[in-house]
C-alpha positions as semicolon CSV with decimal commas, in nm:
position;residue;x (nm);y (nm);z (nm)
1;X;-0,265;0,041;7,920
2;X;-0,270;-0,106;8,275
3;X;-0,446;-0,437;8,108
4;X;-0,148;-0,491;7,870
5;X;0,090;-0,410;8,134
6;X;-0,052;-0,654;8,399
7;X;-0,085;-0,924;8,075
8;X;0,321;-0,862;7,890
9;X;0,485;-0,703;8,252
10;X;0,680;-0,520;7,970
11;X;0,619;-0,191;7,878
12;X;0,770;-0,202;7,531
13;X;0,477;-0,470;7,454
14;X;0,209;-0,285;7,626
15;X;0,289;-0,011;7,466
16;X;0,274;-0,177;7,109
17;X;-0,086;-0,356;7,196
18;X;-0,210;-0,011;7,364
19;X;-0,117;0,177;7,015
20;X;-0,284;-0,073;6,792
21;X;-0,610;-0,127;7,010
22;X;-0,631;0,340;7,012
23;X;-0,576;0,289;6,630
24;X;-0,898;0,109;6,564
25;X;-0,780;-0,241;6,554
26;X;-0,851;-0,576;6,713
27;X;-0,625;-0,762;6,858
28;X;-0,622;-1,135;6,860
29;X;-0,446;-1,407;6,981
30;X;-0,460;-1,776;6,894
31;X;-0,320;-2,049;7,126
32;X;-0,227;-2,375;6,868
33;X;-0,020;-2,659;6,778
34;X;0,153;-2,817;6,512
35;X;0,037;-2,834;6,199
36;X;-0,251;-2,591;6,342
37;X;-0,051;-2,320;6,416
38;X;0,077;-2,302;6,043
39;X;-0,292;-2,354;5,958
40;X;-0,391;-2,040;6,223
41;X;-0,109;-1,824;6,042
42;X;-0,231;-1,920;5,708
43;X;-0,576;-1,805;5,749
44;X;-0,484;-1,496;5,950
45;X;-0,307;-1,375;5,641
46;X;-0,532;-1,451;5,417
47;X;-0,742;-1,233;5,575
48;X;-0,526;-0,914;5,645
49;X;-0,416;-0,976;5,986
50;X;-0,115;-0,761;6,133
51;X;0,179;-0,847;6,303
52;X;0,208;-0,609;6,552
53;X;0,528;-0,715;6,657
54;X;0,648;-0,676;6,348
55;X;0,451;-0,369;6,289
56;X;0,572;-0,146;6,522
57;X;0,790;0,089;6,380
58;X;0,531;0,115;6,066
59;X;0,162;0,138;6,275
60;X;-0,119;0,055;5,999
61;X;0,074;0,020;5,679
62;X;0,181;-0,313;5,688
63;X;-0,058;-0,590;5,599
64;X;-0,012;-0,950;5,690
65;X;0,257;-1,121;5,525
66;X;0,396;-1,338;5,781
67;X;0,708;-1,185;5,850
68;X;0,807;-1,112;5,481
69;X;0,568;-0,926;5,366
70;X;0,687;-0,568;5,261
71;X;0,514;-0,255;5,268
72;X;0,491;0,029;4,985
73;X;0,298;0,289;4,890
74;X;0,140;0,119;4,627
75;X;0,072;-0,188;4,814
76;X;0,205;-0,488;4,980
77;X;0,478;-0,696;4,817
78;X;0,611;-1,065;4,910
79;X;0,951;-1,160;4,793
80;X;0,986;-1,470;4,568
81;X;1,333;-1,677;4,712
82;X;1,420;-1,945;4,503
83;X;1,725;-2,112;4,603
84;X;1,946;-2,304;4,300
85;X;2,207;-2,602;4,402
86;X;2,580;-2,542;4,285
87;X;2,780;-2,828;4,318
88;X;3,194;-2,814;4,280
89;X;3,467;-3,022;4,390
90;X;3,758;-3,030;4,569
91;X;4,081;-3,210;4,610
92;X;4,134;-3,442;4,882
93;X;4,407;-3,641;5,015
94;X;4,326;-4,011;4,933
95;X;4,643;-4,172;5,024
96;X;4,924;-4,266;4,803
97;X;5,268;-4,525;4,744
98;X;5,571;-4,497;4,888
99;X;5,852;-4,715;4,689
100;X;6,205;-4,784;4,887
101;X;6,457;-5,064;4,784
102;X;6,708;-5,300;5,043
103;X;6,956;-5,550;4,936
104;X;6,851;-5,870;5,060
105;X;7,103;-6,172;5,050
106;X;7,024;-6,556;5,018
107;X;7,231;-6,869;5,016
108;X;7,273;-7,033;4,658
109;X;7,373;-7,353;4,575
110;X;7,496;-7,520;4,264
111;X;7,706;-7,858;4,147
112;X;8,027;-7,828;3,982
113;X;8,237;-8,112;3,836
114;X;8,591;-8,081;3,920
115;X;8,877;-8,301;3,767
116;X;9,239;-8,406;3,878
117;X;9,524;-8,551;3,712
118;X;9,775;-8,755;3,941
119;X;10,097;-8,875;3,742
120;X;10,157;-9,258;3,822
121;X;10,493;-9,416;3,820
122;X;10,477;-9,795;3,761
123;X;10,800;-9,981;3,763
124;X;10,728;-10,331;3,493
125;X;10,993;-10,585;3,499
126;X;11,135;-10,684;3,140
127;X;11,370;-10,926;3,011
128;X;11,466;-10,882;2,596
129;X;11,759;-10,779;2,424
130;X;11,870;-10,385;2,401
131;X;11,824;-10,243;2,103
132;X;12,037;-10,048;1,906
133;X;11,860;-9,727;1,921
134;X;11,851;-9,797;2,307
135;X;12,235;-9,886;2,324
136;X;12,233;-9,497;2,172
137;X;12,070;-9,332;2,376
138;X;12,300;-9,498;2,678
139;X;12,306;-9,177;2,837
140;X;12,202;-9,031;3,180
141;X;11,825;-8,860;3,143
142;X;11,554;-8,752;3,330
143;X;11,149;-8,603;3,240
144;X;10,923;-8,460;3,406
145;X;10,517;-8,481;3,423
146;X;10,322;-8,198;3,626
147;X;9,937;-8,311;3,785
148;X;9,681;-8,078;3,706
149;X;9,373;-8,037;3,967
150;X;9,071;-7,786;3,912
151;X;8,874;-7,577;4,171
152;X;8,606;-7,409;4,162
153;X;8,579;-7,057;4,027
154;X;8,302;-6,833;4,209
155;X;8,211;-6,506;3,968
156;X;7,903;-6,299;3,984
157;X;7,768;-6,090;3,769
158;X;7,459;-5,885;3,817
159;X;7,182;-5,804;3,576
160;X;6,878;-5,593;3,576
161;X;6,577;-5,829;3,545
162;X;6,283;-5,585;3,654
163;X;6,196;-5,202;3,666
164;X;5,921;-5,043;3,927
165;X;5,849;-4,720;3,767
166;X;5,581;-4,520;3,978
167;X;5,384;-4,285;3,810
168;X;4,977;-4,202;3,822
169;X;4,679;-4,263;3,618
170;X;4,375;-4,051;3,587
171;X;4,044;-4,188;3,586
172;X;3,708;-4,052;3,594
173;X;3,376;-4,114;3,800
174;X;3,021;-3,956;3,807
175;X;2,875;-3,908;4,173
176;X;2,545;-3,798;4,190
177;X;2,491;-3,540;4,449
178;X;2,153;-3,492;4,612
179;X;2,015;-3,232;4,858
180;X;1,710;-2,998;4,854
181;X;1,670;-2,660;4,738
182;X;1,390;-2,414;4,858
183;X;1,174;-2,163;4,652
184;X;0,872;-1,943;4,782
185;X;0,557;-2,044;4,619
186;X;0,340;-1,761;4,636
187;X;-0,073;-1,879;4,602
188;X;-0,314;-1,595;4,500
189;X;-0,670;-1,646;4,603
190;X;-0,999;-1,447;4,541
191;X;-1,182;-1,380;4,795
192;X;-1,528;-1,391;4,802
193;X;-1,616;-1,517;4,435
194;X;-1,807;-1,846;4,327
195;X;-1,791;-2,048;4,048
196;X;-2,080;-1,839;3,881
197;X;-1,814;-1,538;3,820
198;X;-1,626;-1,747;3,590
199;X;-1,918;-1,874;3,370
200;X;-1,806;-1,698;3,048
201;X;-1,457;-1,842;3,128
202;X;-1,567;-2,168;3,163
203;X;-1,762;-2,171;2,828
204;X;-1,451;-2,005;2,669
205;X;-1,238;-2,293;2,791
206;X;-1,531;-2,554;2,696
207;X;-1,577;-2,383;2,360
208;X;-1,113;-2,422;2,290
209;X;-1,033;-2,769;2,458
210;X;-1,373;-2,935;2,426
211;X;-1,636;-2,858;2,201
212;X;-1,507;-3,008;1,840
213;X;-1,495;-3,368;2,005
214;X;-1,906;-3,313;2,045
215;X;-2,153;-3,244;2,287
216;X;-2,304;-2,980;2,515
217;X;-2,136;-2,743;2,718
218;X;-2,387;-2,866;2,985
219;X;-2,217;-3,188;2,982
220;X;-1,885;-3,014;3,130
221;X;-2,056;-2,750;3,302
222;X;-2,068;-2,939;3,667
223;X;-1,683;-3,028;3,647
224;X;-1,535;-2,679;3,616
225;X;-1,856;-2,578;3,902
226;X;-1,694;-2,872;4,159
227;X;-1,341;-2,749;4,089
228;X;-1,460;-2,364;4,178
229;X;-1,704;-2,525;4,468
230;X;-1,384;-2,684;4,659
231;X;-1,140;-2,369;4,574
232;X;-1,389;-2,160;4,772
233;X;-1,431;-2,444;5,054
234;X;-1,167;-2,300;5,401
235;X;-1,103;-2,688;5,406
236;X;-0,843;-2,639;5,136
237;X;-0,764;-2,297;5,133
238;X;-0,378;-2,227;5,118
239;X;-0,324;-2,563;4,976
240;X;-0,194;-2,671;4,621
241;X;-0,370;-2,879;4,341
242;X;-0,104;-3,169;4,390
243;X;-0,205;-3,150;4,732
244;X;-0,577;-3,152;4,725
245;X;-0,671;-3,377;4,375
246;X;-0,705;-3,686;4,563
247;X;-0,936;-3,567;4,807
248;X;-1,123;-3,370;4,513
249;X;-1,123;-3,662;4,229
250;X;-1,230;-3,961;4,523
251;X;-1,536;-3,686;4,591
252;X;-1,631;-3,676;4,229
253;X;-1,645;-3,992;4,167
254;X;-1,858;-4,094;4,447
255;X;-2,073;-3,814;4,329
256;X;-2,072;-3,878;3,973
257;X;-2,000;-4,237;3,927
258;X;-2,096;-4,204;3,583
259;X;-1,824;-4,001;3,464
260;X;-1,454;-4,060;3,420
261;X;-1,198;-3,894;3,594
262;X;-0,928;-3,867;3,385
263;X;-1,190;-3,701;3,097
264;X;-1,311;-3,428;3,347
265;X;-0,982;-3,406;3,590
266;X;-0,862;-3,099;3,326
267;X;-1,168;-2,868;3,369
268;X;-1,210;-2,933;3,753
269;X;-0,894;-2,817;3,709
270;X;-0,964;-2,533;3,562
271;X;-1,267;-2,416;3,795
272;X;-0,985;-2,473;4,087
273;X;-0,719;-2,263;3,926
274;X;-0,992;-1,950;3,822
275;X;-1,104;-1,909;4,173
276;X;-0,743;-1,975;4,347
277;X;-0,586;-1,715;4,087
278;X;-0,371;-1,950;3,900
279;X;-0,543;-1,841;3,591
């Protein structure tokens, strides 16, 4: 008790680490880094480490499961969270028209042709003989003529020569919308078996995908051992196929340059996925 104490200064802690070491257990601590501390977790609950922090209130029935992991009394359980991408839409202020009228005046200008009449008097001097009809009409008389002039006559009329109607128009576009969405991928390993324990499997799968195109089992019988061989490696345990096949398929080709890849990648495969617990 005084150890933990003198290591945490907090009671609560060296009470926790006092409890679990009285219980039976071990406690260890790791001191990593980056991608090695993920590695460090990884391995530590593969192998049925305890959180003790996490374990307090339940001493010795919770196994490692990195925070998640939940205890029952039938066994451990880890919760799968997928998470799914809804996308909707909204309606936003984009802007818009505003429409106002003003009278606006401008000089004009046009050409009119005006006429005037202007009565003349011209006195002619004449020397005939009076006629009878003149000799009639001896009489005092007089006439008039009026003069005429135009002027210009200004009228306006107005007329509509354009509408702006404002209305809107409705169009459609496709956006494409990317993010990321997270799910828990859950890996189950055996621990502790070879290649060997599958044999009868591996014949099996031989005997359904294989056998009718010809040959020997023994022919096949090294791929699905090399897939099984690098499950069971600690190099790549915790890790996926997609993550792992180009490390596995540049080894088997330097190791068996004269096969083909692509013809044996399926039952490597296969040895992989029987010793992870994918199948």
């Amino acid at each position: 008790m005084g150890f933990f104490h003198n290591l945490f200064g907090s009671d609560d802690d060296s009470n926790r680490y006092n409890t679990a070491v009285e219980t039976g257990r071990t406690v260890l601590t790791v001191d990593a880094a980056g991608n090695e501390a993920e590695r460090a977790v990884a391995l530590l609950n593969q192998h049925g480490a305890v959180d003790i922090d996490s374990d307090a209130t339940d001493t010795g029935s919770s196994r490692a499961g990195y925070g998640t992991a939940t205890a029952t009394e039938s066994g451990s359980s880890i919760p799968v969270v997928e998470e799914e991408l809804r996308v909707g839409k909204r309606v936003v202020q984009r802007g818009g028209v505003r429409v106002y009228s003003r009278i606006v005046e401008r000089p004009v200008e046009e050409q009119v042709t005006l006429h005037d009449e202007h009565v003349t008097v011209e006195r002619r001097p004449v020397n005939r003989a009076v006629s009878e009809s003149e000799l009639a009409g001896l009489r005092d008389q007089s006439f008039e003529m009026t003069e005429t002039a135009e002027e210009a006559v200004i009228e306006k009329r107005a007329r509509v020569t354009e509408e702006v109607v404002v209305g809107k128009e409705t169009t459609e576009r496709t956006q494409k919308v990317k993010d990321t969405v997270r799910h828990t991928d859950v890996n189950v390993e055996r621990i502790g078996n070879s290649g060997a324990d599958y044999e009868e499997d591996y014949r099996a799968d031989w005997q359904k995908n294989y056998a009718a195109a010809g040959g020997d089992y023994s022919a096949w019988a090294p791929s699905y051992q090399y897939g099984s061989r690098f499950a069971n490696d600690a190099r790549y345990k915790g890790r996926s196929w997609n993550e792992v096949e180009p490390e596995i398929r540049s080894s088997y080709e330097r190791d068996y340059p004269g096969s083909t890849w692509d013809r044996m990648k399926n039952s490597v495969r296969y040895g992989w996925d029987k010793v992870t617990g994918q199948r």
